[in-house]
N, C-alpha and C positions, 0 to 999 in steps of 0.2 A: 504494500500500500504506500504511496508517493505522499497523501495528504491524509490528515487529521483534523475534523472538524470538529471543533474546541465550545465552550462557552462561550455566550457575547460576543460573535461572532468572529473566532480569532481562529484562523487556520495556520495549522504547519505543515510545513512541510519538508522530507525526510532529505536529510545530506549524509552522503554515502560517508565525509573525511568524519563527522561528528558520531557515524553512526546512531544516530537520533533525528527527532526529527525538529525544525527552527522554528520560534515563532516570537514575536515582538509585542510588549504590552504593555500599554499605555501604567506609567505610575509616576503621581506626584507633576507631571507637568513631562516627563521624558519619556522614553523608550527603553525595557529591560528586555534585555534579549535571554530568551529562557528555551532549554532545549531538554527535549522529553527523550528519556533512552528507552527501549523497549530490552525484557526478555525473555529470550526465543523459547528458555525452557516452560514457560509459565504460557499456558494458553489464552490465558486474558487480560495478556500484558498488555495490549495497547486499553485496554476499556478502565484497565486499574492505572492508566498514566492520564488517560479522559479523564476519569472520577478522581486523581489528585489534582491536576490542572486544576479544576474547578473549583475544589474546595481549597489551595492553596490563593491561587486569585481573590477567590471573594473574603479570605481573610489573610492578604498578601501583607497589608499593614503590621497585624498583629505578629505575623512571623518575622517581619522587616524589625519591630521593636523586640522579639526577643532575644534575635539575633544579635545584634549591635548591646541588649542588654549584658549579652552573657560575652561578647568581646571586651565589652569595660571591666568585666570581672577579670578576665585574664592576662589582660595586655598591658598590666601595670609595670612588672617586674621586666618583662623585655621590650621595653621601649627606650629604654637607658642602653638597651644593646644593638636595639636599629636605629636612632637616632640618636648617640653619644653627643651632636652638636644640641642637641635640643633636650636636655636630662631633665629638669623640672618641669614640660610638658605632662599632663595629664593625660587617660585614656579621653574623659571627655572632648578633653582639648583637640585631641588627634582624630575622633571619630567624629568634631564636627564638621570635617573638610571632608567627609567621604560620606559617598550616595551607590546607593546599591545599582552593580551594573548589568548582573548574569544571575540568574537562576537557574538549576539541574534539578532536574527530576528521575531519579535511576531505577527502572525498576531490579527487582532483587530475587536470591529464593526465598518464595512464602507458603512454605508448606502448612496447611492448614489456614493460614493467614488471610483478613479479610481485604477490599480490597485498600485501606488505608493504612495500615502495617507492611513494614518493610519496605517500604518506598523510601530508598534514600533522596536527599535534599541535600545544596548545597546551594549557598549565599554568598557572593564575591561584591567586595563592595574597592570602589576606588576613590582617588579625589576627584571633584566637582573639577568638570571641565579638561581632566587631562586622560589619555590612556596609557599613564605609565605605568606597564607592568611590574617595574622595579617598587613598586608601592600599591602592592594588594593584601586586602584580609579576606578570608574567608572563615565563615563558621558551615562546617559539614552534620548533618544528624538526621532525625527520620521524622518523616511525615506526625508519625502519634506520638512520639516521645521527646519530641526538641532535639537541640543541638548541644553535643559534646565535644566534640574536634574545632581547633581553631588551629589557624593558618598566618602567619606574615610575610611576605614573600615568600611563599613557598616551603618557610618552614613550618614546623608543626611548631605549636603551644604545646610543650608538654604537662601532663597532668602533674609529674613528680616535680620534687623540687631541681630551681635552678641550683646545676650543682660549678658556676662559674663564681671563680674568688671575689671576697668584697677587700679593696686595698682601702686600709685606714689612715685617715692622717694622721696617727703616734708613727705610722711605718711599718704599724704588722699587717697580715693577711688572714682575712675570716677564711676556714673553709668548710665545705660542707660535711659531715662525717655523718655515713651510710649507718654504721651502729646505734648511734644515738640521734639520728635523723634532724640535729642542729648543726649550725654552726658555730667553727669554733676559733680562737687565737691566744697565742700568748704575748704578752702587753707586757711592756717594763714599765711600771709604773712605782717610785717611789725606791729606785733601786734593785728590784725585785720583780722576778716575772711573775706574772698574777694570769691566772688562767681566766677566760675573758669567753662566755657562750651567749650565741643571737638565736634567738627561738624564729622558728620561719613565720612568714608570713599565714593571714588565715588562707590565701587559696593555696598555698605552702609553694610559691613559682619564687622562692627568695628570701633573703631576711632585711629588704631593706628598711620596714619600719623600727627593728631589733637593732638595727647597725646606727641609724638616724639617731633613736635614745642615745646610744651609745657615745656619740661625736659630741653630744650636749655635754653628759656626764664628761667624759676625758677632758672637754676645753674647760670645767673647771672642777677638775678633780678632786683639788686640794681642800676646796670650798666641801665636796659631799662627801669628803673624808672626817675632815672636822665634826660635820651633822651626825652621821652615822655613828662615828666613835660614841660623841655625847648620848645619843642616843642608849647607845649601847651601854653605857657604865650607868646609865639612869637601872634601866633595865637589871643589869650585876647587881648594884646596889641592896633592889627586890631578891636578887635570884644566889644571894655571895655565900648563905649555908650552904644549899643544892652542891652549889661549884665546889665550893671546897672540899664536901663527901665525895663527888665523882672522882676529884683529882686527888683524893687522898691527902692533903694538906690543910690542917687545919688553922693557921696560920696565916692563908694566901689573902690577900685585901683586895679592895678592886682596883686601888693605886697600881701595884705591882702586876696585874694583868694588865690594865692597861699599857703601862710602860713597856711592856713585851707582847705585847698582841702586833699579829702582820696584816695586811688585805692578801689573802689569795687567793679567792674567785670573786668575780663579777658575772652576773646573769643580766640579760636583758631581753626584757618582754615584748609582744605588742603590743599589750595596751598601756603602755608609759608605764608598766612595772620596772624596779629595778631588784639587784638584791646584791649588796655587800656580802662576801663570806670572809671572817678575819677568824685565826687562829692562834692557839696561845699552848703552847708547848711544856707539861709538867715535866716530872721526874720520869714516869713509868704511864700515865695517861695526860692524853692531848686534850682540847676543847675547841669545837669547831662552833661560829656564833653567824648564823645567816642574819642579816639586817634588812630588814624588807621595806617597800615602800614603791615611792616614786619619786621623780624629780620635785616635785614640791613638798614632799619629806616623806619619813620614814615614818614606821606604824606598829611594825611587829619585829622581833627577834627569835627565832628559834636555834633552841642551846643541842649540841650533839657532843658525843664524849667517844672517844676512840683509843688505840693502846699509843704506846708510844712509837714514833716514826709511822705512824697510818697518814701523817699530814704533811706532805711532802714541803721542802726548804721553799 
């Protein structure tokens, strides 16, 4: 069959190079060129490409905004890697120079399946007025269940995390670690390498909102050193019987912890959590003290007691 007579009067017609068949539809003021695949194993492939037509046209919009919805969800984290000139560009920012240019309609195997299952979709969208291929997104998914595949030039969005290094300006390098699914670095801060973890992102494509905390805290370190300490000796003061039984000294004051307590870990959250970990080294037991909070101050401390050398220098 050479033609397909569509909804609304829109016929296609079949091109051997697209193997599908062409047809052009009126959206928003332009022309989308939208092309229906048929297949051959399915005997009522062409009538379940009719019956998606239709139903994607009459709610072309709705699919046009979930698409672009679920590209803003994705496209945060590499956009800093296809436009390095343009790094504080936003996804909105970026998707609001681009208009959807191509529609796909594939059909698929639908074994048992009605005819609106398993009809893949695909949505390309470019910038307003140009056809440069070197700048397309697509979001790929199915007729009844949305879209989960995204596309920028031709790469995929992948679902896992980006596992591409975040360089800091102290000089270290976050990196991603497949074990414990964060990122991580070691920071000389204050003399001493202080182990330093960025919790990913919520769509997990990165840790830039964990890295961002992070550049606030280090540019004034010294400042939410201070806070945290105080903090924390407030906290010993309540807690300095406790301590003392763990570490076996009855003796130890909170002066004398303090004056030997180090920072060795930093955690950073995404939601502006932060958490000091400083450590204080007995005889025969250690004392590890998480300071928790956020950059406009700390909240909680939780005390851990370990053997001796469990807290590395």
């Amino acid at each position: 069959m050479d033609f397909l007579v569509l909804s609304d009067g829109y016929v296609a017609k079949y091109d051997e190079e697209f193997k599908g068949y062409l047809v052009e539809v009126d959206y928003k003021g332009s022309k989308i060129k939208m092309t229906l695949v048929p297949y051959k194993e399915n005997s009522d492939s062409l009538e379940a490409l009719k019956y998606s037509f239709n139903e994607l046209v009459r709610d072309l919009q709705a699919y046009d905004n979930d698409a672009m919805n679920s590209l803003c969800g994705k496209l945060g984290p590499y956009i800093e890697k296809a436009l390095p000139e343009e790094p504080d560009l936003t996804p909105e920012e970026l998707l609001f120079n681009f208009v959807l240019k191509k529609v796909a309609i594939m059909d698929t195997i639908r074994f048992g399946m009605s005819e609106a299952e398993g009809l893949h979709i695909v949505f390309s969208y470019g910038k307003a007025g140009s056809d440069d291929p070197n700048m397309e997104l697509m979001a790929t998914g199915y007729m009844d269940s949305g879209f989960d595949n995204f596309f920028i030039n031709g790469q995929q969005l992948a679902t896992m995390p980006l596992t591409t290094s975040y360089d800091l300006s102290c000089g270290a390098t976050a990196n991603y670690n497949y074990n414990t699914e964060i990122y991580e670095a070691k920071v000389n801060i204050f003399g001493r390498d202080v182990n330093c973890f960025f919790e990913t992102d919520e769509n997990e494509l990165g840790a830039k909102t964990s890295t961002d905390i992070f550049e606030k805290l280090y540019e004034n370190i010294e400042e939410y050193d201070k806070k945290a300490r105080k903090f924390l000796s407030e906290k010993l003061d309540q807690k300095i019987d406790e301590v003392r039984e763990e570490l076996d000294n009855p003796d130890l004051t909170v002066e004398a912890i303090m004056e030997d307590i180090f920072l060795d870990a930093i955690v950073c959250c995404t939601y502006e959590e932060v958490e000091l970990t400083y450590c204080f080294k007995g005889v025969e037991t250690e004392m590890r003290a998480a300071v928790t909070g956020t950059l406009a101050g700390f909240g909680s401390v939780i005390f851990d007691y370990g053997e001796a050398g469990e807290f590395d220098d």
